[in-house]
C-alpha positions as CSV (number, residue, x, y, z in Angstrom):
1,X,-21.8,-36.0,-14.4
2,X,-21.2,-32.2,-15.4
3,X,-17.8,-31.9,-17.1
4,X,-16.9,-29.5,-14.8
5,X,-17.1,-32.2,-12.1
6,X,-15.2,-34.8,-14.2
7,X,-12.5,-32.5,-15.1
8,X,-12.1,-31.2,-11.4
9,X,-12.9,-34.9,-10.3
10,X,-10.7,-36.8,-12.3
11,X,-7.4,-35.6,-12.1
12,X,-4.7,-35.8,-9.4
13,X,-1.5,-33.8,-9.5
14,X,0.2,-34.6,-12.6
15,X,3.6,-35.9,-11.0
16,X,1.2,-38.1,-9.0
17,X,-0.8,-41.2,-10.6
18,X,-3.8,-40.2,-12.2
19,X,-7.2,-41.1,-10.7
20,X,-8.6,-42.9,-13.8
21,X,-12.0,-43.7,-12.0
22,X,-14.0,-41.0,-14.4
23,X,-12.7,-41.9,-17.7
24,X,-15.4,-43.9,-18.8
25,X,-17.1,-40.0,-18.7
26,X,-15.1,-38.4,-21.4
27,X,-17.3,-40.4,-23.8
28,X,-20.2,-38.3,-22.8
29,X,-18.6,-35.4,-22.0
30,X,-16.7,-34.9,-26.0
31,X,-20.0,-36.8,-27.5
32,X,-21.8,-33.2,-27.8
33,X,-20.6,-29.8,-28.5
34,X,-22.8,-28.0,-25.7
35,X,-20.9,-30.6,-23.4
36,X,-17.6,-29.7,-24.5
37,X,-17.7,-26.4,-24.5
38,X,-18.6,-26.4,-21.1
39,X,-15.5,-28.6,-20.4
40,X,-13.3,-25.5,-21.5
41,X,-15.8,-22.9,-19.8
42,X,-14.4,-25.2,-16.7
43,X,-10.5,-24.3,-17.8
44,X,-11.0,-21.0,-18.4
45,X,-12.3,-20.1,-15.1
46,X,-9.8,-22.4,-13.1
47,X,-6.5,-21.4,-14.9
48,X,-7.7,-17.5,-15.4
49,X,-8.2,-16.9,-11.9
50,X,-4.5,-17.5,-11.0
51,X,-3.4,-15.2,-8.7
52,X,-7.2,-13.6,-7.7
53,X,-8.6,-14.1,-4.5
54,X,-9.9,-17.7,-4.9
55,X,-7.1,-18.7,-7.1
56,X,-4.0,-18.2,-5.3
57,X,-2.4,-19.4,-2.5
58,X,-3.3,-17.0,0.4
59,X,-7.1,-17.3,1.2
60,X,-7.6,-14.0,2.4
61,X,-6.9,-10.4,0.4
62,X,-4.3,-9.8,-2.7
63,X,-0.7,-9.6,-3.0
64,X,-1.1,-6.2,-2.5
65,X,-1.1,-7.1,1.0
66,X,2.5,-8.5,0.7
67,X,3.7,-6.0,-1.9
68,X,3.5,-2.7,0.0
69,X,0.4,-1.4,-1.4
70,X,-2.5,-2.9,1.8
71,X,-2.4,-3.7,5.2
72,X,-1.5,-7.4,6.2
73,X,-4.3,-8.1,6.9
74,X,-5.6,-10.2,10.3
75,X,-3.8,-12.9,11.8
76,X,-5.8,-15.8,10.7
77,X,-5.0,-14.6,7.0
78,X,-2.2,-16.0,5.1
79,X,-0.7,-12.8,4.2
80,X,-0.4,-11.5,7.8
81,X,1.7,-14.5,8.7
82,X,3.9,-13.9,5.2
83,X,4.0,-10.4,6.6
84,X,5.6,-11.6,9.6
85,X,7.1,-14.6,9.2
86,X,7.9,-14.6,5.4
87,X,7.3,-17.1,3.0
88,X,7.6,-20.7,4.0
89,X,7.3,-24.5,2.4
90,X,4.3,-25.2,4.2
91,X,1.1,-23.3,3.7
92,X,-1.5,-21.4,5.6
93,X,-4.8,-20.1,4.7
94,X,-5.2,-21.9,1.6
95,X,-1.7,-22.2,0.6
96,X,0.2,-25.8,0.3
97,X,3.5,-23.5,0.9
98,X,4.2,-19.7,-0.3
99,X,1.9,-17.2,-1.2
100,X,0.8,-19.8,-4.2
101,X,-1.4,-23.2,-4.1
102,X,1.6,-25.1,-6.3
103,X,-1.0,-28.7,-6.8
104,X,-3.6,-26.6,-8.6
105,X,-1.2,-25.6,-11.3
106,X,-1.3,-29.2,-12.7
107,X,-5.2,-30.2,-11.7
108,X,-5.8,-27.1,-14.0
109,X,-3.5,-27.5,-16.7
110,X,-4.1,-31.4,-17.4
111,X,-8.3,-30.1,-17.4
112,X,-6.7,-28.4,-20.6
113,X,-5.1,-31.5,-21.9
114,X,-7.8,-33.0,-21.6
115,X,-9.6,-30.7,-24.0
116,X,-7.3,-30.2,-26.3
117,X,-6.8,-34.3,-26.6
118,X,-10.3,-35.3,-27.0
119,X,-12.4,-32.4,-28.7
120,X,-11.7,-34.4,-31.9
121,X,-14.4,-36.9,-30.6
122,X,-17.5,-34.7,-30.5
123,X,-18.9,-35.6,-33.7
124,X,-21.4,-32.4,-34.3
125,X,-18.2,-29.6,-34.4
126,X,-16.8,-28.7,-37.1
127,X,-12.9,-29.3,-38.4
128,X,-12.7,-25.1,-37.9
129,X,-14.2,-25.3,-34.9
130,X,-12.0,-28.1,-32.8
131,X,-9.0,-26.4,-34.0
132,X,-9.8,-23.0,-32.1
133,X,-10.6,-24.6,-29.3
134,X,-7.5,-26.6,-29.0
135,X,-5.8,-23.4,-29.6
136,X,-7.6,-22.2,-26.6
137,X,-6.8,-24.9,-24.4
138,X,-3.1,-24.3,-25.4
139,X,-3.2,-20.4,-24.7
140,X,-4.7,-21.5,-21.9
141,X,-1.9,-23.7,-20.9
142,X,0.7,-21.4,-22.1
143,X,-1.0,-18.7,-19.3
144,X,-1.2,-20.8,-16.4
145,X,2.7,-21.7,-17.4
146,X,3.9,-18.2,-17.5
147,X,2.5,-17.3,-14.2
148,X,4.5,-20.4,-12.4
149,X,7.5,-18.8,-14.7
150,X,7.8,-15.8,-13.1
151,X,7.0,-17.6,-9.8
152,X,8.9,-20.1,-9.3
153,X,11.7,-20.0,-12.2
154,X,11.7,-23.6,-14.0
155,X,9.2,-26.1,-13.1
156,X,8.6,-29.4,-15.1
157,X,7.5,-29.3,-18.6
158,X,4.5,-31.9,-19.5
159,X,3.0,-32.3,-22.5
160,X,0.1,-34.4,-22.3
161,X,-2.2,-35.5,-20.0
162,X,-0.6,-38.5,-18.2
163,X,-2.3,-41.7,-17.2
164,X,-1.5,-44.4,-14.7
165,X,1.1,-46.2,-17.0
166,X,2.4,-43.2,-17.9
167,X,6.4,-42.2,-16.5
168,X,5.2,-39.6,-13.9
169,X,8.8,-38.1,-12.7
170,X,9.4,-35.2,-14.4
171,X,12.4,-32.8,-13.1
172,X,12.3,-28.9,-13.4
173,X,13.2,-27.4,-16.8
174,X,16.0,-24.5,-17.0
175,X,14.6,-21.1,-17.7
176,X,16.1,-21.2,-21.3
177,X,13.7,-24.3,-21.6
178,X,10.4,-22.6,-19.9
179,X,10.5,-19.8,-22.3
180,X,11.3,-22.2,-25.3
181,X,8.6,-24.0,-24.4
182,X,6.1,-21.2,-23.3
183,X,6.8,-19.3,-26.5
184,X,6.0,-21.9,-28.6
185,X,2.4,-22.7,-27.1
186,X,1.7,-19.1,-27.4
187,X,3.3,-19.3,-31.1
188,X,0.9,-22.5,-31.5
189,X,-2.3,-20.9,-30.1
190,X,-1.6,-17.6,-32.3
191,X,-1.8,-19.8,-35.6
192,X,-5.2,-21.0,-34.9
193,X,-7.1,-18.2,-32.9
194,X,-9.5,-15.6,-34.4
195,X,-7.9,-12.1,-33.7
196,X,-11.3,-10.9,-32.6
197,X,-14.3,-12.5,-31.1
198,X,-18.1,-10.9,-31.7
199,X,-19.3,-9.4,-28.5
200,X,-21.1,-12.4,-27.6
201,X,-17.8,-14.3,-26.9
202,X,-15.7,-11.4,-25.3
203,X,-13.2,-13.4,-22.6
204,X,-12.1,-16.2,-25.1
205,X,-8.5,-16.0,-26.2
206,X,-7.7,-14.5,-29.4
207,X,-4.4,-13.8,-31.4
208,X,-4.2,-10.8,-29.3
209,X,-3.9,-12.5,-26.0
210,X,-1.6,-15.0,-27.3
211,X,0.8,-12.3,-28.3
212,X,0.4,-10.5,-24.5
213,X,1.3,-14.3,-22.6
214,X,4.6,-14.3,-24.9
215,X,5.2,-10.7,-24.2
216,X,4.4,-11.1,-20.7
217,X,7.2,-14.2,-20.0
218,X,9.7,-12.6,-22.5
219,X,9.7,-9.1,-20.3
220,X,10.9,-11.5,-17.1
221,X,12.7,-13.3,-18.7
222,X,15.0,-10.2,-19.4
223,X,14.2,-8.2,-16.0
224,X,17.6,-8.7,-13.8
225,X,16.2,-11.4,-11.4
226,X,16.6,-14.1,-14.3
227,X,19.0,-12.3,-16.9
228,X,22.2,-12.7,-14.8
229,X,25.5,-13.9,-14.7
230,X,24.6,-15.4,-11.1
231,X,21.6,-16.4,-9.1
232,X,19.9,-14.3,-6.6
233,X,21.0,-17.3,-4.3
234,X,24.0,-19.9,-5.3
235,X,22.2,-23.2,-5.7
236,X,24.3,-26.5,-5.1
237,X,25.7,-26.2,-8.6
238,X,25.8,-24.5,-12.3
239,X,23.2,-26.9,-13.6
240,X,20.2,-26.1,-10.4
241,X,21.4,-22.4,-10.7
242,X,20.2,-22.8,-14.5
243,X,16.5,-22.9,-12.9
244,X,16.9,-19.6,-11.4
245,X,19.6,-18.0,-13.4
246,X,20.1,-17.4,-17.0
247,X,23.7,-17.7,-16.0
248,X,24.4,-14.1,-17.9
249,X,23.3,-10.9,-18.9
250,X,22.0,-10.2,-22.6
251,X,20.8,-7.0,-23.8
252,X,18.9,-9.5,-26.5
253,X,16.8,-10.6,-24.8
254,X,15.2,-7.0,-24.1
255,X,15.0,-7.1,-27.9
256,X,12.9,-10.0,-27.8
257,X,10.7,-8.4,-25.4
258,X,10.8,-5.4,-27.4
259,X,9.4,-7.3,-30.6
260,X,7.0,-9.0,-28.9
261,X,5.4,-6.1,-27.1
262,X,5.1,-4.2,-30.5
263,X,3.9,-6.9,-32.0
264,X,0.9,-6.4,-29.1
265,X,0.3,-3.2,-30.2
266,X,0.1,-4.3,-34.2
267,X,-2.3,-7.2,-33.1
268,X,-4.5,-3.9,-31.4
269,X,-4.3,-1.4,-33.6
270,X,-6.2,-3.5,-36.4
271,X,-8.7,-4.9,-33.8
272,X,-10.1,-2.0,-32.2
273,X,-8.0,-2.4,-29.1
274,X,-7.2,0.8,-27.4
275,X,-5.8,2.8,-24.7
276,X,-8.5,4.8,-23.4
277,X,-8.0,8.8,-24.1
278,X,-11.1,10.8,-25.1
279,X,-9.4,14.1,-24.0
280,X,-9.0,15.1,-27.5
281,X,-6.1,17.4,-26.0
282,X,-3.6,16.2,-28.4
283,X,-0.8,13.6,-28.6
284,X,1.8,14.2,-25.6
285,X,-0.4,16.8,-23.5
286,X,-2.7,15.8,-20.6
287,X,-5.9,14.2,-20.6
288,X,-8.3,15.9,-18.9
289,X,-10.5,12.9,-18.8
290,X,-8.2,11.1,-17.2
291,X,-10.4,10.0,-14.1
292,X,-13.2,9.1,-16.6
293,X,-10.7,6.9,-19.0
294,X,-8.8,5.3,-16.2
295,X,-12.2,4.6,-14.5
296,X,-13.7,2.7,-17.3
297,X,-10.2,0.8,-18.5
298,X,-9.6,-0.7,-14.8
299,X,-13.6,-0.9,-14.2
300,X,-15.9,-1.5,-17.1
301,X,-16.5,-5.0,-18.5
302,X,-15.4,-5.5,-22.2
303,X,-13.6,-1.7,-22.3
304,X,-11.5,-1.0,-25.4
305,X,-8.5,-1.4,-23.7
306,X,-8.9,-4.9,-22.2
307,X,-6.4,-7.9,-24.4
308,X,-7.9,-10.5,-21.8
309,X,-10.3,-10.6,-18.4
310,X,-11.1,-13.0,-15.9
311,X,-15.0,-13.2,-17.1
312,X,-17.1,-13.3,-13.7
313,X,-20.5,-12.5,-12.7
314,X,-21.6,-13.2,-9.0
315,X,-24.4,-10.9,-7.8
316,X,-24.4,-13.3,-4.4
317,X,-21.2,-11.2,-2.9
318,X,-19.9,-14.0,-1.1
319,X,-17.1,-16.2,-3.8
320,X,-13.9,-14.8,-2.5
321,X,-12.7,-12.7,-5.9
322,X,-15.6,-10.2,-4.9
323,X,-15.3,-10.4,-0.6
324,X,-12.1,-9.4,-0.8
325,X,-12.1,-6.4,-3.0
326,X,-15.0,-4.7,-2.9
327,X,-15.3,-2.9,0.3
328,X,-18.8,-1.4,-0.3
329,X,-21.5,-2.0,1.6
330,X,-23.4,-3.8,-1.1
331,X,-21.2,-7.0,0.0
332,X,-22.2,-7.8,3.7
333,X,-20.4,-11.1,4.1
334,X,-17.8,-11.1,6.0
335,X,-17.2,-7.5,5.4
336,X,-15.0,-8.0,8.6
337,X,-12.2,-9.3,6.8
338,X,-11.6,-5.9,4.4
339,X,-11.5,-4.1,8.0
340,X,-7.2,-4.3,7.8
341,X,-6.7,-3.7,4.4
342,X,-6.6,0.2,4.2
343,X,-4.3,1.7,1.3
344,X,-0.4,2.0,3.0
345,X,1.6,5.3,3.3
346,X,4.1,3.2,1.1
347,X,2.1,3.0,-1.8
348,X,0.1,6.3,-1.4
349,X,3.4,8.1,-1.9
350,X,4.2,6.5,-5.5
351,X,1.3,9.1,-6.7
352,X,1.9,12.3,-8.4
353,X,0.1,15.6,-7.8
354,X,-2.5,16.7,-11.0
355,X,0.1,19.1,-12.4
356,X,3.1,16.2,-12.6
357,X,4.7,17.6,-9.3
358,X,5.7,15.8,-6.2
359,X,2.8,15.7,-3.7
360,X,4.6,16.3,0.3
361,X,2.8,13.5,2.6
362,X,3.8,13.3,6.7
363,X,6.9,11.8,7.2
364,X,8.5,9.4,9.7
365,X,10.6,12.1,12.5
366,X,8.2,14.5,11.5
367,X,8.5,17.3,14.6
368,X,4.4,17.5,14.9
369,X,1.6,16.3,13.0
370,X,-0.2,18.0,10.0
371,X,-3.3,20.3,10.2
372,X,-6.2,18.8,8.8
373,X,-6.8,21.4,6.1
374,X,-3.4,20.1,4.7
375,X,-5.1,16.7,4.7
376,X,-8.4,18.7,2.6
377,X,-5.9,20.3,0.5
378,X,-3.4,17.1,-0.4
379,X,-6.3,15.2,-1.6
380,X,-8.0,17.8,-3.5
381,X,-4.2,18.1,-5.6
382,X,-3.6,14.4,-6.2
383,X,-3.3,13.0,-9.6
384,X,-7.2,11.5,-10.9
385,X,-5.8,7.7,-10.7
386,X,-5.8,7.7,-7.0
387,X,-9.3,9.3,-6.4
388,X,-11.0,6.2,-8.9
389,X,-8.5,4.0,-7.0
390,X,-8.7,5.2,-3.4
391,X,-11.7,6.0,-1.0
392,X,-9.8,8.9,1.1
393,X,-10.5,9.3,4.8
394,X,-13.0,12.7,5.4
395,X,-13.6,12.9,1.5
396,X,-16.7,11.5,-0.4
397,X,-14.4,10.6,-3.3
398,X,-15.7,11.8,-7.1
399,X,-16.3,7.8,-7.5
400,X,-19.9,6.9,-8.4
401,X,-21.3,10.9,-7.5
402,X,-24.6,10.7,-5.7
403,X,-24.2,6.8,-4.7
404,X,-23.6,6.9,-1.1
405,X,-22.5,2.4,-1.2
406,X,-19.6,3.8,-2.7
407,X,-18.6,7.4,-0.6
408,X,-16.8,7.3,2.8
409,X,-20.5,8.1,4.3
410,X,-21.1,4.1,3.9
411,X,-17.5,2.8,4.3
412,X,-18.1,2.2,7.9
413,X,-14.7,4.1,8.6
414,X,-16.7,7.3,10.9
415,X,-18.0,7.3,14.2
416,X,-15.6,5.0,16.3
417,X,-13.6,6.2,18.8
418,X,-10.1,5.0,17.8
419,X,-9.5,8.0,15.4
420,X,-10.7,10.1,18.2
421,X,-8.8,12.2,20.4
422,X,-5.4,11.0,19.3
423,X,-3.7,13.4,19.3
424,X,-2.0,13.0,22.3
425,X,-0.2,10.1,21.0
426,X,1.8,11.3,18.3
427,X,4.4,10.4,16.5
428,X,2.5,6.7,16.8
429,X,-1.2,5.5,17.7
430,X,-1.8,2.7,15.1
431,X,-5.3,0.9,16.6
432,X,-7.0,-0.2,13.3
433,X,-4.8,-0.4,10.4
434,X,-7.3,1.4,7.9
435,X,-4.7,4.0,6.2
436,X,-5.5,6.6,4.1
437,X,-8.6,5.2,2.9
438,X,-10.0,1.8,1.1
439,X,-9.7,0.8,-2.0
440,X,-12.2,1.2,-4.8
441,X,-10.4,0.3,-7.8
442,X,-12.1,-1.8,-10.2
443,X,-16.2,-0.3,-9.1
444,X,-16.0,2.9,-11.2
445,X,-19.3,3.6,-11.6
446,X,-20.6,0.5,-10.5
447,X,-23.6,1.6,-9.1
448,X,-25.0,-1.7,-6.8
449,X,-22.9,-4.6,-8.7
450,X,-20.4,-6.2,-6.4
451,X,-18.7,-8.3,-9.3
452,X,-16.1,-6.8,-11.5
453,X,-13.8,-8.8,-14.3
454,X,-10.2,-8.9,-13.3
455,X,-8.4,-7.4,-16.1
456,X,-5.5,-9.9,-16.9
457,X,-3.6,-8.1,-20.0
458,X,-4.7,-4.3,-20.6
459,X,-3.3,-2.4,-23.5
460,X,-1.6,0.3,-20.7
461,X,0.9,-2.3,-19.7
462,X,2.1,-3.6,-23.4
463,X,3.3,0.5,-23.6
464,X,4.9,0.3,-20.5
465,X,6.1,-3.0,-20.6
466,X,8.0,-1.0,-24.1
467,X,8.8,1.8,-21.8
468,X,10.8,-0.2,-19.3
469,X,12.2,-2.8,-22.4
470,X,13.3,0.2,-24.5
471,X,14.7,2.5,-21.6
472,X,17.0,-0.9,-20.9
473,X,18.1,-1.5,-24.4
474,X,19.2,2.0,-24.6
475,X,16.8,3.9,-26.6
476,X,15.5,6.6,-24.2
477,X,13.4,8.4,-27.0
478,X,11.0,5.4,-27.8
479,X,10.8,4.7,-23.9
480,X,9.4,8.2,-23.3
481,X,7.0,7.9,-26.3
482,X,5.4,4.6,-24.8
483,X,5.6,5.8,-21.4
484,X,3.9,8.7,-22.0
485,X,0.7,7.2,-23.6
486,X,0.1,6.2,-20.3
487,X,1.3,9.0,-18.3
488,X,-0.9,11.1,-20.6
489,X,-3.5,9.7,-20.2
490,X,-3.7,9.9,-16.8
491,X,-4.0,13.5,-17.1
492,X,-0.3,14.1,-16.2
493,X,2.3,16.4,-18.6
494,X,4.6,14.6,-20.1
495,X,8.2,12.9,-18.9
496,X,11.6,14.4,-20.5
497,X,14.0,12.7,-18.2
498,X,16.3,10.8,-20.5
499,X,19.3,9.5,-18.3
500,X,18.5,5.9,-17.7
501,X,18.7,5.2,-14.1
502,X,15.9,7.9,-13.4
503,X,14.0,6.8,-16.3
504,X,13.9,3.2,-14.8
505,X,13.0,4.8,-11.7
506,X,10.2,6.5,-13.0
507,X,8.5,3.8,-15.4
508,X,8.7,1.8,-12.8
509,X,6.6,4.2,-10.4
510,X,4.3,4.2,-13.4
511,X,3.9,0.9,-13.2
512,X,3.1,1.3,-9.0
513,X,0.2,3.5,-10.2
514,X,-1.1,2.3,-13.1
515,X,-1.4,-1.6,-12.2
516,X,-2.3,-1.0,-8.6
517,X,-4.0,-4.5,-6.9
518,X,-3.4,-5.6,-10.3
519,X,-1.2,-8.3,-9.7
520,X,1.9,-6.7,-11.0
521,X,3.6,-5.2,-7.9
522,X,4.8,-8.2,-6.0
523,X,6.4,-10.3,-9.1
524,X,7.4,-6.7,-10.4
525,X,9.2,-5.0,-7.5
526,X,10.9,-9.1,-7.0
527,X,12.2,-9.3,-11.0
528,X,13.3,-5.4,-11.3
529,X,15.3,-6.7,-8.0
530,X,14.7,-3.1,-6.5
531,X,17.5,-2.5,-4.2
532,X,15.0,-1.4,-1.0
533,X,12.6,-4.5,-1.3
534,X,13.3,-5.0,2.1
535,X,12.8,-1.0,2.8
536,X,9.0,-0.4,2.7
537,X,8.4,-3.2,-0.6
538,X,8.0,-6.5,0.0
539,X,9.5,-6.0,3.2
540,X,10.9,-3.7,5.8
541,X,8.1,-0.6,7.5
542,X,4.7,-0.6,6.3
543,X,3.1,2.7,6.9
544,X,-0.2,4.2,7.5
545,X,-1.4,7.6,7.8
546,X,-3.0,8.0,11.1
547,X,-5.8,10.8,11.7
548,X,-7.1,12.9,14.8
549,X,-10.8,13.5,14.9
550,X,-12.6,16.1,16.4
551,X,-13.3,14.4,19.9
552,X,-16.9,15.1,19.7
553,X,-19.4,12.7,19.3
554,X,-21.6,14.1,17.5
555,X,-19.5,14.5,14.8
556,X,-18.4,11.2,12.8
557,X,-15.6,10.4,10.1
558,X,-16.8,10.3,7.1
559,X,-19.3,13.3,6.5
560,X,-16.3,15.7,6.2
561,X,-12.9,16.1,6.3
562,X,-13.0,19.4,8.0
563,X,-13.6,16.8,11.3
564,X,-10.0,15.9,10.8
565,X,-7.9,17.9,13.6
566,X,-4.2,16.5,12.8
567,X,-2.8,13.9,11.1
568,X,0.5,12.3,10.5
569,X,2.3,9.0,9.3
570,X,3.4,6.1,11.5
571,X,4.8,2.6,11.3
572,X,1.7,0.4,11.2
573,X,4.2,-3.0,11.2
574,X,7.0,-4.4,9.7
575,X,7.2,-6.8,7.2
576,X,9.9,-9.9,6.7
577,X,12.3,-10.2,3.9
578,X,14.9,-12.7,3.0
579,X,16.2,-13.0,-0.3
580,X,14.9,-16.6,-0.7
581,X,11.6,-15.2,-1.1
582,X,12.8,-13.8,-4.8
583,X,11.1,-16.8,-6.1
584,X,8.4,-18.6,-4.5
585,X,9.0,-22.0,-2.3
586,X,8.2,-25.8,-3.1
587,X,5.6,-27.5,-1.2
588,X,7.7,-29.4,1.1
589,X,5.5,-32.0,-0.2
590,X,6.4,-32.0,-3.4
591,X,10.5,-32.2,-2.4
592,X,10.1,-34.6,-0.5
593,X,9.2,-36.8,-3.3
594,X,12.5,-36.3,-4.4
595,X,12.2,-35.1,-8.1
596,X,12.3,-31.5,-7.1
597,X,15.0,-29.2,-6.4
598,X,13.4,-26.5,-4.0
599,X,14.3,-22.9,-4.6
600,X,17.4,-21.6,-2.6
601,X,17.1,-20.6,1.0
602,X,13.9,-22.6,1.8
């Protein structure tokens, strides 16, 4: 038996009784070193992928789809009924309730028990050896932890892996008790980790990554959703509010996340870790590299500016994490289900022009649509992150030059006849919810590979992860200097606002730009507690630009945008919000168990 198989094989949930069938196999699988290390290749890739298509709860697409940055999707995919119906304690496509698979949280954490409880078996490791990989497997632990923190608030604290005899009832932990505890595996891991690996071993935790999970859980754990007097939603009393709620506000704890984001940036600055900026223009002016750096830092494998990835490699095109994403035609399976997820108005408009200005879009009550040279014009002005991130309608985007996989010429988007002749339906004429273009993030320059390595902690969010901490704990001056590494870098001049309100306003746009189909936005937009989540967010009018084409057949989409007649924005659908969705539901399941408290409003 692989130890992949036993360690998917032999574990149940861990509030459940442990299938002990397979034990007899942990004999063979710690008796070797080559066998044990693939047991933790196994936890890396199952507790890494959290939140990536393939690792989260909705089987179809990314958040993005329920964060206000992609279409919905279509209505056999989970985040079309979220979309519409909002989140629920029962799940679909994939899900056992939510946007979140809740059961493979502990199957994945107790395969890192595991590890980390038996490596001192295999009798051809060494001492040095067996302590970093149980430092590993507790990083690792300490990640899949923080991701159910910002989640789901508290959720039960184990410490072992459990068998049959074992006490299995474990009730949730207070959020002063999840960060305790979270803090101190990272605080554990960081002891024993090397602070670099050799290139051969790029994707293993080091000190570096240790220091970005405690970051990471500290900056929630200060955002407004959890550092509160009282709960986005009263619970049945002060002690379940305690699991949503630190029950009051404390400027500390941005202090913490302070220190612990600079600490980040110590760890890098001795380890060759770096935001990308080879524009040699100077500290505080543009980069006019900026589509180059960006490219590479969201795109290339192993970049300078990557703290942790999701290491994958799967030329076949059809695992989920690349079907989902990559919209080229090097991936032909199922290429159908990409069709929906065109880049919203909503998130389009969080861009800045080139020069730092505002750029003007179509608007909702607009009296008549655009001319299409505006259209020709608007995207020739935007700022270089959204030509690497987007594939614009009519423009063979600077992305890949000369590879026509990756220009609107093979997107599929030209030739059919719903953006034909439309205009004669304005203000509305939604048909195919393709927006302003696809998405291309992560494939800078990636020529026919239709893999990429999610990047889990870059460098450009410890600096605005300071940006935002420092901007709240009153220091305006050290918030600009962090925000504008990244701003900078993106080839944009550099922010002087200093009144606090705007600043928040605009890190957090930043933040929109910089981390799109990242993963941030939808925990993000849900911890800041943005006032007009239901307004265009998370929920509320999801917008797409829609475009009339030259009614002529023999001309097609995506040769020119000079074929573009008009085009205007328009209300594609509307999203659901309540403010139970804050935090993600409990599998009914799971409550009905009766150890849980579910999260308010479900």
């Amino acid at each position: 038996m692989t130890a992949a198989l036993l360690l998917t094989s032999s574990c149940s949930l861990f509030l459940e009784k442990p299938d002990t069938t397979g034990t007899v196999d942990l004999e063979a699988v710690f008796s070797t070193t080559k066998n044990a290390q693939a047991a933790l290749a196994s936890c890396y890739r199952n507790i890494l992928r959290h939140g990536w298509p393939g690792g989260m709860g909705i089987g179809h697409t990314t958040y993005g789809a329920i964060s206000g940055e992609v279409g919905r999707g279509y209505n056999w995919h989970g985040s079309y009924h979220i979309s519409q119906q909002g989140l629920t304690v029962n799940g679909t496509d994939g899900s056992d309730a939510g946007a979140e698979n809740y059961a493979n949280n502990w199957r994945y954490i107790r395969q890192c028990y595991i590890v980390r409880e038996n490596i001192d078996k295999v009798e051809d490791m060494s001492d040095a050896d067996k302590a970093i990989i149980k430092a590993e497997a507790t990083a690792l632990i300490a990640y899949r932890y923080m991701g159910m923190f910002y989640r789901y608030g508290g959720v039960p604290i184990v410490e072992k892996s459990y068998e049959a005899s074992d006490d299995l009832t474990a009730p949730r932990a207070t959020l002063a008790e999840m960060v305790e505890f979270i803090t101190g595996l990272c605080d554990e891991a960081y002891a024993a980790l090397p602070a670099k690996w050799d290139a051969a071993y790029t994707g293993r935790m080091t000190k570096g990554a240790a220091l970005a999970i405690k970051a990471r859980t500290l900056q929630f754990a200060a955002r407004p959703l959890f550092n509160s007097a009282t709960p986005y939603k009263s619970m049945k009393s002060a002690e379940d509010n305690a699991l949503i709620c630190f029950g009051n506000v404390d400027q500390e704890r941005w202090k913490a996340a302070i220190d612990a984001n600079e600490a980040v940036l110590s760890w890098a600055s001795a380890n060759g870790v770096r935001l990308l900026n080879t524009g040699g223009a100077g500290e505080g002016n543009p980069n006019p590299n900026a589509f180059d750096d960006y490219g590479k830092a969201t795109s290339v494998p192993s970049n300078e500016e990557i703290i942790l990835a999701f290491k994958f490699n799967d030329t076949g095109g059809r695992d989920p994490l690349v079907n989902f994403i990559n919209c080229s035609p090097y991936v032909t399976y199922n290429r159908y289900d990409t069709d929906c997820s065109g880049v919203l108005t909503n998130h389009l408009e969080n861009y800045w022009a080139a020069d730092g200005s505002e750029m003007s879009w179509p608007k909702l009550g607009d009296a008549m649509p655009r001319n299409g040279s505006d259209w020709i014009a608007n995207v020739s002005l935007i700022e270089p992150r959204a030509k690497a991130d987007i594939k614009f309608g009519g423009h063979d985007a600077a992305n890949n030059p000369g590879n026509y996989n990756w220009q609107n010429a093979g997107w599929s988007r030209g030739g059919y006849s719903a953006d034909k002749g439309k205009g004669d339906v304005f203000p509305n004429a939604i048909s195919e919810e393709r927006g302003c273009g696809e998405r291309t993030k992560f494939y800078y320059h990636a020529g026919s590979r239709t893999w990429f390595e999610p990047p889990l902690f870059r460098l450009a969010e410890t600096y605005l992860n300071l940006a935002e901490a420092y901007n709240e704990y009153g220091n305006s001056a050290k918030a600009l200097e962090n925000l504008n590494k990244v701003h900078n870098r993106a080839g944009l001049p550099a922010v002087t606002e200093t009144d606090q309100a705007k600043l928040r306003a605009i890190i957090q746009r930043e933040c929109a730009v910089e981390f799109f189909q990242e993963n941030h936005r939808y925990f993000d937009v849900k911890h800041w507690k943005r006032a007009d989540i239901a307004d265009g967010l998370c929920g509320g009018p999801m917008r797409m630009l829609q475009f009339n084409i030259k009614n002529d057949n023999a001309v097609t989409w995506p040769y020119a945008a000079r074929n573009v007649e008009t085009y205007w924005d328009a209300v594609a659908y509307n999203s659901y919000w309540n403010d139970a969705m804050f935090l993600e539901p409990f599998p009914q399941t799971e409550i009905n168990k009766g150890t849980l408290v579910q999260n308010p409003g479900y």
